[in-house]
C-alpha positions in Angstrom: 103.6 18.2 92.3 107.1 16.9 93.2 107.0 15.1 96.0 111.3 14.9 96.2 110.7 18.9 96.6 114.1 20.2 99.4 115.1 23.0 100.8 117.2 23.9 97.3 114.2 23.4 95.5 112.6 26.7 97.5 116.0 28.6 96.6 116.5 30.6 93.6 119.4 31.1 91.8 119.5 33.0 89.2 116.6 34.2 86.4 116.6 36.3 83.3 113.8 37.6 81.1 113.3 35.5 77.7 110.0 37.2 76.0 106.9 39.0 76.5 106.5 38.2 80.6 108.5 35.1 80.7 111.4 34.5 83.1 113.7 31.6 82.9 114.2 30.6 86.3 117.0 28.2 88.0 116.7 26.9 91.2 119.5 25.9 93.8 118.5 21.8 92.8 119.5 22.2 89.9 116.2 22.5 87.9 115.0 25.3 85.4 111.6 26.7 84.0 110.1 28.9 82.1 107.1 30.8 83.8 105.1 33.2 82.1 103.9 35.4 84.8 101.4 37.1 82.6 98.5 36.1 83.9 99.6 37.2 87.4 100.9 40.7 85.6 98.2 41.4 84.0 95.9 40.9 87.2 97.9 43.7 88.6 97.3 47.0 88.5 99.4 50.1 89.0 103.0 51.6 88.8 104.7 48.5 90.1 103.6 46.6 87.1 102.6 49.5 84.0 106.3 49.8 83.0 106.5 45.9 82.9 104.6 46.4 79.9 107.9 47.5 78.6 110.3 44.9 77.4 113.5 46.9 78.2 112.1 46.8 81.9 110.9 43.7 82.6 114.1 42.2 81.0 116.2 43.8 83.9 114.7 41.8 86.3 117.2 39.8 89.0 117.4 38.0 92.4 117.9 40.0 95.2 118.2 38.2 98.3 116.4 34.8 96.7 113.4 36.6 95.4 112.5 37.6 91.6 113.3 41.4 91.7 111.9 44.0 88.9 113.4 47.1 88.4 109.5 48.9 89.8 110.2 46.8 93.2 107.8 44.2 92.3 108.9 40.9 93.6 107.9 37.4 94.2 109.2 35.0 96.8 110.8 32.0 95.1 108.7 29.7 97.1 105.1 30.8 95.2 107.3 31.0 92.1 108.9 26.9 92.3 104.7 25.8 93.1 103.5 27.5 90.2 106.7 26.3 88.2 105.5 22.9 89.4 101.6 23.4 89.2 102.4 24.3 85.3 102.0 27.8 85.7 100.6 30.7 87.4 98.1 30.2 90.3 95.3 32.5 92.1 95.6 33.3 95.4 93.5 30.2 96.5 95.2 27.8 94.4 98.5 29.1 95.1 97.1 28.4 99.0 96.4 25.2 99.0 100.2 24.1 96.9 101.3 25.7 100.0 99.2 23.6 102.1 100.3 20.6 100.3 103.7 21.4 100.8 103.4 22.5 104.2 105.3 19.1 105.6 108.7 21.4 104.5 109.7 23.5 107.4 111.0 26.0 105.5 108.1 26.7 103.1 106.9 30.4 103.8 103.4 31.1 103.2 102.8 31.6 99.4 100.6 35.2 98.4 100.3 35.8 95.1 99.6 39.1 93.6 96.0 37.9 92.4 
């Protein structure tokens, strides 16, 4: 994990779908990743995350308000999104805990949930 990790780091700027359940994802800092959010997706059940399952959906998403935003109102906070972008991919809810704890020294870190 980055220790350099800022305020901009926890800030989203923009993100669009490339394939399957992968977003690209720029941050405020300046740095970019691809996150597969599969294994959260999948993990999932329900309408929020059944028509994701549909390529012409899931490639609408947006940010709204410095969150990743699908059309089914499934979201994620880019704070859980930039520590799994900097783990090397989607966490579990405990693992996705303790980045957060790690990480804790940044006052404006909010506590990371993950859908799993």
């Amino acid at each position: 994990m980055d220790s350099n990790l800022d305020e901009k780091s926890f800030r989203l700027e923009s993100a669009r779908a490339l394939n399957k359940q992968v977003v690209h994802l720029v941050f405020k800092d300046g740095k970019e990743f691809d996150l597969d959010l599969s294994p959260d997706l999948n993990s999932i059940q329900g309408p929020l995350v059944e028509s994701l399952k549909d390529q012409s959906v899931f490639s609408r998403v947006r940010v709204d308000y410095g969150s990743l935003v699908f059309p089914t109102g499934l979201d994620y906070g880019a704070d859980v999104l930039r520590l799994w972008c900097e783990h090397g991919g989607v966490a579990d809810t405990e693992k996705t805990t303790e980045l957060a704890k790690k990480n804790r020294s940044q006052p404006f870190l909010l506590t990371a949930t993950a859908g799993n």
